[in-house]
MARFI-993505 format. One record per residue (C-alpha): residue in one letter; x, y, z negated. Coordinates in steps of 0.02 Angstrom, whole numbers, plus 50000, padded with zeros to 5 digits. Example, Ala and Ser with C-alpha at 12.3 -4.5 7.8 and 13.67 -1.06 7.14 Angstrom:
BEGIN
A506154977549610
S506844994749643
! end
This chain:
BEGIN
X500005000050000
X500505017150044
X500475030449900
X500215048549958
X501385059749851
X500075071549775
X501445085749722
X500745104549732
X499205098149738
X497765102949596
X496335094749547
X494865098649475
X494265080049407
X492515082649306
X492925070749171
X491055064249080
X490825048448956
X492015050348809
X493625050048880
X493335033848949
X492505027849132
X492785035649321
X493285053449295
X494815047749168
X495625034749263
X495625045749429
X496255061049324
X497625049249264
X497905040849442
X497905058449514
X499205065549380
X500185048549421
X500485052349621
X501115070949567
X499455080349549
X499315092949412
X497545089949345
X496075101549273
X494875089749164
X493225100349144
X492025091749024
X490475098448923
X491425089648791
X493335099948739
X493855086448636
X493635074448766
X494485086148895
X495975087448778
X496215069348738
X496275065848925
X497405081448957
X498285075348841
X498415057648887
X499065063949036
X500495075148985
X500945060048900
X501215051049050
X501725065849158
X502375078849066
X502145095048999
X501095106649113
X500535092049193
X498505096649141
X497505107849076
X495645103448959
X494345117249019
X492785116648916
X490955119049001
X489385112649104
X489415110349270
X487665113949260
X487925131349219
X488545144949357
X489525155449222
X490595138649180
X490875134149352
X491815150349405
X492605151049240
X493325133349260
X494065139849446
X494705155449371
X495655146049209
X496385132149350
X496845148949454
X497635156249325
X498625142049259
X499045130049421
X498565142349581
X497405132849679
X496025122449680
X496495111349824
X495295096349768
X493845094949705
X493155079149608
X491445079249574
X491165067249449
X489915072649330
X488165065349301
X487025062049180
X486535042949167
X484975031849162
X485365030148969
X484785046948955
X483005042649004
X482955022448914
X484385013148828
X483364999248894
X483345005449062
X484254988349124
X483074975249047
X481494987049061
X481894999149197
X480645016349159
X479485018449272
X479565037949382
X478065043849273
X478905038749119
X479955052549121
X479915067649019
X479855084249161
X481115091249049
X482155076449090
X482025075149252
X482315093649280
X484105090449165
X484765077149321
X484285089849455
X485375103749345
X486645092049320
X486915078249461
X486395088049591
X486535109349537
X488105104149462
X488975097949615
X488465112249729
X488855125349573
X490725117949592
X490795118049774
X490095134949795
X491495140149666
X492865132049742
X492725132649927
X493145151349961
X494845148149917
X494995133650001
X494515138750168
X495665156750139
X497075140250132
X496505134150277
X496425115950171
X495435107550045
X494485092049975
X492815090749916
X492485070949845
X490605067349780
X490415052449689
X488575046549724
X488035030349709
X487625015049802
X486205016749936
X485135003649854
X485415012549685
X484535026749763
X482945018449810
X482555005649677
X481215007149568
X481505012549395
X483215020249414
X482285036849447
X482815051249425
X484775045549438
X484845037149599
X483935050349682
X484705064549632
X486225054649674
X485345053349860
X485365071649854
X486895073449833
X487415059349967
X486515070250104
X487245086350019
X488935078750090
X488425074750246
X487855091850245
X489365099350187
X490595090550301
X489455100950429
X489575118850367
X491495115950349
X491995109650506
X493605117550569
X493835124650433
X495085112350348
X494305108150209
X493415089450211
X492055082150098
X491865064450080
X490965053049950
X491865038549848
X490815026149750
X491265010449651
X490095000549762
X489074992949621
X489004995949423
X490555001749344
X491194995349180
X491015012649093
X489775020848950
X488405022849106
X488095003249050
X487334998448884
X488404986948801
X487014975848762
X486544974348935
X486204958148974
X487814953649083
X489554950549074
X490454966449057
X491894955849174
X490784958049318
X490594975349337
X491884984649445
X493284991949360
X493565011449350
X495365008349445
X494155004749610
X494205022249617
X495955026649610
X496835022949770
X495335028649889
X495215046949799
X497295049349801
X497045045249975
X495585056750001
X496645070349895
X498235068850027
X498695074950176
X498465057150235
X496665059750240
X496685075750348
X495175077650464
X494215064950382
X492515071050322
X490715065350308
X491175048950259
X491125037850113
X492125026450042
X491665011649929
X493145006349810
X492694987949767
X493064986649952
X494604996549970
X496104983649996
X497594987449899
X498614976049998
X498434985450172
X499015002850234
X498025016650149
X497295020350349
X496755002250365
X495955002350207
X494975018750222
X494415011350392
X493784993850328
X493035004950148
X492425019050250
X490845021150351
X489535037850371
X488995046450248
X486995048050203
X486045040750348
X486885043950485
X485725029650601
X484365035150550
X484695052150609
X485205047050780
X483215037850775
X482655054650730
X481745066950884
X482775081850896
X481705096550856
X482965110950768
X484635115950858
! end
């Protein structure tokens, strides 16, 4: 396997569950290729601990803990302006944040909630969060990346049948949002340099997002370190000109050049068939 030197570059990673699950171990994989690494979390303490986890590792100046919710414009800019101020940049973007299914049932595995089960207030905290959240860090970030000329934008969504099963509402569809958001994206910044793309584990990741008393071995879920080769790829010069895709981890071969894995892990992102189906009606 290739690994794309990741010096100079800086990362915003949106680190969520306790220090523990997707947005740590791609902070830390990140840091480990030469990134210097932003952790924004609505939790500080958890921010530190990973910063400093990292430093650890990397050393000294290596991160930076930035307090704050994505769901909230105010944070957002401040979280560009702090990694301004201390690394330069952004030149990535991870967005990683979401509120889970746990929030709604922590019995939403062995009794998944129906849609009208599910408080408005609720249901109007995803679309702030999983959905306003990504676009509130986007919208901060991407001025400055297309004044670069470069720049990464990497959703983490979730898998397509995620989004459309019954009683995994409203995660999976706010998740759906944010798949067609990318698509979307990729559009409005063509030419521009900067690329967005979608990574997902491809399936249920061992992190807090699960119950532990779920009723399946933890052994089977997909390990967070899926993630970590695809989004240093994504995050490199490697991956220039790739956008509107997504990548699924679990497939992503370790074993092959990075460009043969991305092209066996990678396919369109959203629903890009079905559009083609669609009659043509808007330029």
């Amino acid at each position: 396997m290739n690994e794309p030197a990741l010096d100079g570059k800086i990362v915003i990673v949106i680190v969520t569950g306790g220090g523990v699950g997707l947005g740590r171990v791609m902070a830390l994989g990140l840091a480990a290729r030469g990134a210097r690494v932003a952790i924004m979390d609505i939790n500080r303490e958890t921010a530190n601990a990973v910063a400093a986890e990292i430093e650890a590792a990397s050393g000294a100046g290596a991160a930076i803990a930035i307090g704050g919710s994505i769901a909230i414009e105010a944070d957002c800019a401040s979280a560009v302006a702090e990694t301004r101020d201390a690394f330069g940049g952004p030149h990535v973007l991870i967005n990683n944040a979401a509120l889970g299914m746990r929030l709604v049932s922590e019995d939403f595995v062995t009794d998944p909630p129906k849609f009208w089960d599910c408080p408005p207030e609720i249901f109007q905290a995803f679309l702030d969060t999983n959905i306003g959240g990504p676009f509130l860090m986007a919208r901060a970030v991407v001025p400055h990346m297309i004044a670069r000329g470069w720049g990464r934008i990497v959703n983490v969504t979730t898998s397509l049948d995620s989004m459309m099963r019954g009683g995994n509402m409203p995660y999976g569809q706010a998740k759906a949002a944010v798949e067609g958001a990318s698509a979307s994206w990729a559009g409005d910044l063509a030419g521009t340099g900067v690329t967005v793309n979608v990574l997902i584990p491809g399936g249920a990741a061992d992190t807090a997002m699960i119950p532990d008393h779920a009723p399946f071995e933890r052994s089977a879920l997909n390990p967070p370190s899926v993630m970590v080769a695809p989004v240093c790829w994504l995050a490199s010069d490697a991956s220039d000109g790739v956008t509107g895709r997504r990548f699924i981890g679990a497939d992503w071969n370790p074993d092959l050049p990075d460009a043969e894995a991305a092209r066996a892990a990678g396919a369109p992102a959203a629903w890009a068939a079905l559009k083609r189906k669609a009659p043509r009606i808007l330029p």
